[in-house]
VMD Tcl script that builds the backbone (N, CA, C; Angstrom):
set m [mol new atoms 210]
animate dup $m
set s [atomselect $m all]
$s set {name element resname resid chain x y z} {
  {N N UNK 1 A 100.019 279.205 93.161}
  {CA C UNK 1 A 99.130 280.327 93.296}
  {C C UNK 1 A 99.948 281.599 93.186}
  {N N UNK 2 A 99.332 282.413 92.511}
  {CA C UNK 2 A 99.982 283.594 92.293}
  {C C UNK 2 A 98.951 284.846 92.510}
  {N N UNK 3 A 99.847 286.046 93.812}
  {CA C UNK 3 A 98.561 286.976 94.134}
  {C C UNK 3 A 99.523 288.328 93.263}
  {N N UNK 4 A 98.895 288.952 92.916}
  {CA C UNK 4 A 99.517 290.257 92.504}
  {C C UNK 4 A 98.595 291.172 93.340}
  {N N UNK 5 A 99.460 291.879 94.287}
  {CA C UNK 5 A 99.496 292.699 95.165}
  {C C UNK 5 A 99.129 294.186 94.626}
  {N N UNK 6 A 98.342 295.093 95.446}
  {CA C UNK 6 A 98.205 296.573 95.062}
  {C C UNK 6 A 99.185 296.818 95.277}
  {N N UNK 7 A 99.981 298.080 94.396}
  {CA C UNK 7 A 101.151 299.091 94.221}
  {C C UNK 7 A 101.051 299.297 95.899}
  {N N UNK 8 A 102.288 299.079 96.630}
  {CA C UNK 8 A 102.394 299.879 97.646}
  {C C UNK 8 A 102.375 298.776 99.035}
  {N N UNK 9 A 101.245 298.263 98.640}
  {CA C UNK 9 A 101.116 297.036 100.157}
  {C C UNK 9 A 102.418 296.525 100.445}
  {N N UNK 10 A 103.216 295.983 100.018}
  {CA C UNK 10 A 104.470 295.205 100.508}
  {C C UNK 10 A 105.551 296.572 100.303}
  {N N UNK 11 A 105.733 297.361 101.776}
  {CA C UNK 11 A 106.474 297.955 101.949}
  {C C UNK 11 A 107.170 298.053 103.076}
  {N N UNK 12 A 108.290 298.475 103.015}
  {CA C UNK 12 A 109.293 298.461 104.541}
  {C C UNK 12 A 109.385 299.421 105.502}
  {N N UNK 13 A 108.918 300.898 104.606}
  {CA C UNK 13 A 108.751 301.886 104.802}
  {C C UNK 13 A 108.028 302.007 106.381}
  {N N UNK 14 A 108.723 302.853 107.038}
  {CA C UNK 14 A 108.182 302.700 108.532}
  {C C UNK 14 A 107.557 301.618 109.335}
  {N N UNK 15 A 108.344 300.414 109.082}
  {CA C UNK 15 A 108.163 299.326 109.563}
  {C C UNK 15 A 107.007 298.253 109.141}
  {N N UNK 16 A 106.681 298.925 108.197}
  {CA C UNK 16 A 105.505 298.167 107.715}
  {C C UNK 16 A 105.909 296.720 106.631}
  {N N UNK 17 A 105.450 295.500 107.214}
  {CA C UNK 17 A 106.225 294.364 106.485}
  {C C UNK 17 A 105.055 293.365 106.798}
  {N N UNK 18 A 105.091 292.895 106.128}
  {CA C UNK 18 A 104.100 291.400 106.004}
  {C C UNK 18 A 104.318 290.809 107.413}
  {N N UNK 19 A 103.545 290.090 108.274}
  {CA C UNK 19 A 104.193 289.505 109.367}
  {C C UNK 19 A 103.003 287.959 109.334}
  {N N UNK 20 A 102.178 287.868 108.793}
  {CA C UNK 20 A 101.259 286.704 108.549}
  {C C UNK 20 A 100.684 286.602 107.409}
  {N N UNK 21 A 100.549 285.412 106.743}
  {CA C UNK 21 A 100.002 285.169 106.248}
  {C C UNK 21 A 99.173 283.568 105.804}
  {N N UNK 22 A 97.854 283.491 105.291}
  {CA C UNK 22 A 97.375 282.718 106.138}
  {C C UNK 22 A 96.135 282.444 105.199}
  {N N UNK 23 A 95.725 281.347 104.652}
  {CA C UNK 23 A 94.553 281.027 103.928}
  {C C UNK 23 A 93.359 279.908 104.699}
  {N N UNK 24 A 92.481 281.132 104.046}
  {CA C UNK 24 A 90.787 280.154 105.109}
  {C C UNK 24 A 90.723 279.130 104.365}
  {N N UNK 25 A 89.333 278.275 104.163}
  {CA C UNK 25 A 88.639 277.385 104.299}
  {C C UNK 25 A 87.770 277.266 102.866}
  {N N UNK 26 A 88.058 279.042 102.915}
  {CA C UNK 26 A 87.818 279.134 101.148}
  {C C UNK 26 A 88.174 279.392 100.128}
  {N N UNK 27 A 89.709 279.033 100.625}
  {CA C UNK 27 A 90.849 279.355 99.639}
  {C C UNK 27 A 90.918 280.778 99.424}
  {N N UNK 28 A 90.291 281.876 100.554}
  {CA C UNK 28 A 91.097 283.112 100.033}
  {C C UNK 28 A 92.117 283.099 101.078}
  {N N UNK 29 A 92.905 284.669 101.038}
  {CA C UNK 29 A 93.890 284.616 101.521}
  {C C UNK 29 A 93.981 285.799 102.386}
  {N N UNK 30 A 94.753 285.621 104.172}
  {CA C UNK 30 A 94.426 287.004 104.790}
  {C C UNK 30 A 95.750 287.180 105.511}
  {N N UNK 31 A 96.492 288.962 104.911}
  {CA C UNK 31 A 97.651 288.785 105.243}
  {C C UNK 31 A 97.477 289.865 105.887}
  {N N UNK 32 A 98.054 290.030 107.428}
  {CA C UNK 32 A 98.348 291.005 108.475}
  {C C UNK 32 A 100.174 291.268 108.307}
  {N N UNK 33 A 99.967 292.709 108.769}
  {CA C UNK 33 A 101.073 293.826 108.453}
  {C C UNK 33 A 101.070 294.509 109.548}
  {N N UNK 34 A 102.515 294.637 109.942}
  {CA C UNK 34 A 102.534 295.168 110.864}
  {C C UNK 34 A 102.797 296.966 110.328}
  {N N UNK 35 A 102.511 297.515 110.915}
  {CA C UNK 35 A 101.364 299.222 110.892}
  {C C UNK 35 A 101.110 299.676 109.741}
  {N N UNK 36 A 100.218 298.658 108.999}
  {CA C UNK 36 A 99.846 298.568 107.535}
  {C C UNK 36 A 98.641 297.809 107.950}
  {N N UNK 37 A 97.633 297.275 109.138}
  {CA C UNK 37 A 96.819 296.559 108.977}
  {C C UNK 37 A 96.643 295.002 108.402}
  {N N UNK 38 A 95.367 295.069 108.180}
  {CA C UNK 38 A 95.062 293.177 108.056}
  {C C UNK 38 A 94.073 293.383 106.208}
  {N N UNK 39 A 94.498 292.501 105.454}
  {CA C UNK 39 A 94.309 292.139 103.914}
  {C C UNK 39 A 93.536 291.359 103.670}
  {N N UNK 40 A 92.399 291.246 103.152}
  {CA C UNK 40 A 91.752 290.476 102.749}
  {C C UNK 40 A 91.637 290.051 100.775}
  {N N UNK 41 A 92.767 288.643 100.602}
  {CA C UNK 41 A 92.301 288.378 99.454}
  {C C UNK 41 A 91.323 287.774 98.963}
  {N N UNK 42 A 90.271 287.847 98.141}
  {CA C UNK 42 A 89.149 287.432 97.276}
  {C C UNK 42 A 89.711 286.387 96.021}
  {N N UNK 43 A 90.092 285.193 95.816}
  {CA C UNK 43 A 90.395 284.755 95.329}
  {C C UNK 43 A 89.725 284.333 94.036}
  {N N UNK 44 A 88.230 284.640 94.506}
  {CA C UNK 44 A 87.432 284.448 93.171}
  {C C UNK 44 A 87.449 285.932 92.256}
  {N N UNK 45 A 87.209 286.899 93.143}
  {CA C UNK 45 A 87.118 288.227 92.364}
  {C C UNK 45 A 88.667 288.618 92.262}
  {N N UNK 46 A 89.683 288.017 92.524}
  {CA C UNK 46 A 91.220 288.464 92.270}
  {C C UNK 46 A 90.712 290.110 92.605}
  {N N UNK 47 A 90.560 289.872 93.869}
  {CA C UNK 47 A 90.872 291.617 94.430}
  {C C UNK 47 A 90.808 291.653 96.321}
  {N N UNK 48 A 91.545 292.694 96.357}
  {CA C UNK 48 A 91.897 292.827 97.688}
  {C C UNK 48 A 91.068 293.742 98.702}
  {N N UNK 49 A 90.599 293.507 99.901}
  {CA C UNK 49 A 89.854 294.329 100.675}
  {C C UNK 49 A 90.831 294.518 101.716}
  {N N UNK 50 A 91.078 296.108 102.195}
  {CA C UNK 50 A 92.186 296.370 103.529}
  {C C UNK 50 A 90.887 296.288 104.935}
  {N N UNK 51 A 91.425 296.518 105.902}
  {CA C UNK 51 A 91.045 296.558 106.943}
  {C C UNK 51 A 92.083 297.330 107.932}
  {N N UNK 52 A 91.461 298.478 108.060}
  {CA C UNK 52 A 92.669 299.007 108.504}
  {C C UNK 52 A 91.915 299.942 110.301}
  {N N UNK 53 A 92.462 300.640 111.085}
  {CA C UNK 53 A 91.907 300.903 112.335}
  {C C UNK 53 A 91.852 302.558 111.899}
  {N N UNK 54 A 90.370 302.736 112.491}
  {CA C UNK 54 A 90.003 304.217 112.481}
  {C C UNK 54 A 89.311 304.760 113.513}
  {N N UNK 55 A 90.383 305.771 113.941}
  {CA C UNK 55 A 89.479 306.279 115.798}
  {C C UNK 55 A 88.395 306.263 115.684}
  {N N UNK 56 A 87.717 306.907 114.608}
  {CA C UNK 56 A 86.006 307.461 114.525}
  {C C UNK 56 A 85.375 305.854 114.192}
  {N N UNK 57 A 85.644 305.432 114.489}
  {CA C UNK 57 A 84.949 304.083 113.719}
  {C C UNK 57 A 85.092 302.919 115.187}
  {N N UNK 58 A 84.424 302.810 115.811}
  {CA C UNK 58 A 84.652 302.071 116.736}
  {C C UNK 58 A 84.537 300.304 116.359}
  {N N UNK 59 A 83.953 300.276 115.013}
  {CA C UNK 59 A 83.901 298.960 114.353}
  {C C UNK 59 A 85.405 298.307 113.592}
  {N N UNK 60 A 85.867 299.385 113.667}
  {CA C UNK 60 A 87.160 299.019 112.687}
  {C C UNK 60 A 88.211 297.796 114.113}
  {N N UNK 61 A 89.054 297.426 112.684}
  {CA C UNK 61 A 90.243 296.568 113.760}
  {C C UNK 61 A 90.617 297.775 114.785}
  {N N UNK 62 A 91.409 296.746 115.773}
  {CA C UNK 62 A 91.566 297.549 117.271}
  {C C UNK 62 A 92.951 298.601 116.742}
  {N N UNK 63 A 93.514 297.879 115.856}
  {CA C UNK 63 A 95.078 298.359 115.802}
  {C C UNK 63 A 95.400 298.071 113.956}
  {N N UNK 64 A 96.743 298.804 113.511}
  {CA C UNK 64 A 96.929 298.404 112.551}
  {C C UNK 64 A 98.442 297.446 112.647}
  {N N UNK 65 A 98.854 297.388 113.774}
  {CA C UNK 65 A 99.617 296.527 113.764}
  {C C UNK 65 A 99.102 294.585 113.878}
  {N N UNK 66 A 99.694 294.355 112.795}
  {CA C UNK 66 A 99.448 293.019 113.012}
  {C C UNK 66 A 100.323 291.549 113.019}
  {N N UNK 67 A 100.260 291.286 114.183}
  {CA C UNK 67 A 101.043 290.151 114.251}
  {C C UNK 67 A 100.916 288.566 114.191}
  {N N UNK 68 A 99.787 288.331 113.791}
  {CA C UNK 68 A 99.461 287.060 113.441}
  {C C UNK 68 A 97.813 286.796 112.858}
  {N N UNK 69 A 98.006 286.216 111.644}
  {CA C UNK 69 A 96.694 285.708 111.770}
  {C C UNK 69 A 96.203 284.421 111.882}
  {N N UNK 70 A 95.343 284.131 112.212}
  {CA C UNK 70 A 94.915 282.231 113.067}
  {C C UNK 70 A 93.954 282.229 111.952}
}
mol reanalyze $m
mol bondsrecalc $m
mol representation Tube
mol addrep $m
């Protein structure tokens, strides 16, 4: 399997580094970053959805640090 990543996601830059990664049930793929948020790959549409934490948004993830995904 081969994912080609958006310009920019896999960076080191202020600590931001891949720290999980982790495929569902439907063969996509969901990779958490630590203060870069949590990734959602689409394996059928070969495209990526972020998930990232926003004060005004009380729906968003809690944090963008991420350290594991189950």
């Amino acid at each position: 399997m081969k994912l080609n990543f958006p310009s920019g996601l896999i960076t080191y830059k202020n600590n931001q580094a891949i720290q999980s990664i982790r495929m569902d049930h439907d063969g996509n793929t969901w990779i958490g970053m630590y203060g870069a948020g949590l990734y959602f790959y689409d394996h059928n549409k070969g495209s990526f959805t972020p998930y990232l934490h926003n004060d005004n948004d009380p729906g968003s993830i809690s944090s963008d640090k991420i350290y594991y995904v189950f």
